[in-house]
N, C-alpha and C positions, 0 to 999 in steps of 0.2 A: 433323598426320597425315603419315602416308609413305607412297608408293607407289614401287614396287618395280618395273622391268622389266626383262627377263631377255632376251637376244639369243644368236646365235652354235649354237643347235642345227643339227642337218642330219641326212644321210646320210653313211656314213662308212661306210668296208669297215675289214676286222677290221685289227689291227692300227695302223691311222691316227690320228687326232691332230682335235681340235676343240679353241678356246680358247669358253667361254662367258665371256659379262659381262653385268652386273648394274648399273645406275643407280639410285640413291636419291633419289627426288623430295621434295620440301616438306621435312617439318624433319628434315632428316638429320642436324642438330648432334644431335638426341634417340637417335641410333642407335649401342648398342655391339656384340654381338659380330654376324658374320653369318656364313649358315652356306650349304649348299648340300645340300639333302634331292635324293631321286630316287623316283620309283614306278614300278616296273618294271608291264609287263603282268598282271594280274592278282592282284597282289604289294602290301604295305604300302609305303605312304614309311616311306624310312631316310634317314639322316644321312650323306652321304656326307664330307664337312668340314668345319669352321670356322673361324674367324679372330677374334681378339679386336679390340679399339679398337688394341693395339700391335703387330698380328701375330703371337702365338702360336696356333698353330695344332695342330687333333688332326684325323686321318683313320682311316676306319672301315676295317678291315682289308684288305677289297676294293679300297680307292683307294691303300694306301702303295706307294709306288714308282712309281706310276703317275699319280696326278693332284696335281697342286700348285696349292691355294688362296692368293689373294696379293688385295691391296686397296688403291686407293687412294684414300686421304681425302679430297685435295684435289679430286681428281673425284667423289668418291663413291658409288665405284664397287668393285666384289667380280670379280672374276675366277677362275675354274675349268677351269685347263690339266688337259686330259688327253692321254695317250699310251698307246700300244699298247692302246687301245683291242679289247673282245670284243665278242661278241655277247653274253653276260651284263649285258654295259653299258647295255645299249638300254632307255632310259624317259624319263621325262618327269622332267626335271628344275627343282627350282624354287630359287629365290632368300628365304632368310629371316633378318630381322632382328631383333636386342632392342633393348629401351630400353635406356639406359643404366642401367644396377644391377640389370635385372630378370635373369632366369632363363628367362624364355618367350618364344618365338619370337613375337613380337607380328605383324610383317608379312610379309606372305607375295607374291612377284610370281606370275604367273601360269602360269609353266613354260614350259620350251621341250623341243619333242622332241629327241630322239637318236635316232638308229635307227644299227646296227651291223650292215652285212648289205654278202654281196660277191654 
């Protein structure tokens, strides 16, 4: 089993900067790509990154230029730079992981807020 937890949310005025990060507990050797969903207010989760087991990585049109997903193994750990941050941005954002060869986000941390407001 994995568990998943997610740090690093806040309050943030527009334009500012938050780095989140993400710890992979128990058996992290079992874990390939991860990603980093959001649920805005009132709004579906979407897929804001992801990251493979090698670092390649895709971003959802709203994040490119602006957030960079990065990971490291040896920690086991997923990180989620953002910059110039909106108020658009503001949600709860969570931590999700696959097995390795699956296709489905099997573990999910518990999300940490964002809020973007001056």
């Amino acid at each position: 089993q994995v568990q998943l937890v997610e740090s690093g949310g806040g309050l943030v005025q527009p334009g500012g900067s938050l780095k989140l990060s993400c710890v992979a507990f128990g058996s992290s050797l079992s874990i390939g790509d991860m990603g980093w969903y959001r649920q805005p207010p009132g709004k579906q989760r979407e897929l804001v990154a992801a990251i493979t087991s090698v670092g390649s990585t895709n971003y959802a049109d709203s994040a490119k230029g602006r957030f960079t997903v990065s990971r490291d193994n040896a920690k086991n750990t997923v990180y989620l730079q953002m910059n110039s941050l909106e108020s658009e941005d503001t949600a709860v954002y969570y931590c999700a992981a696959r097995r390795l060869g699956s296709s489905r986000y099997a573990y999910w941390g518990q999300g940490t807020q964002v809020t973007v407001s001056s």
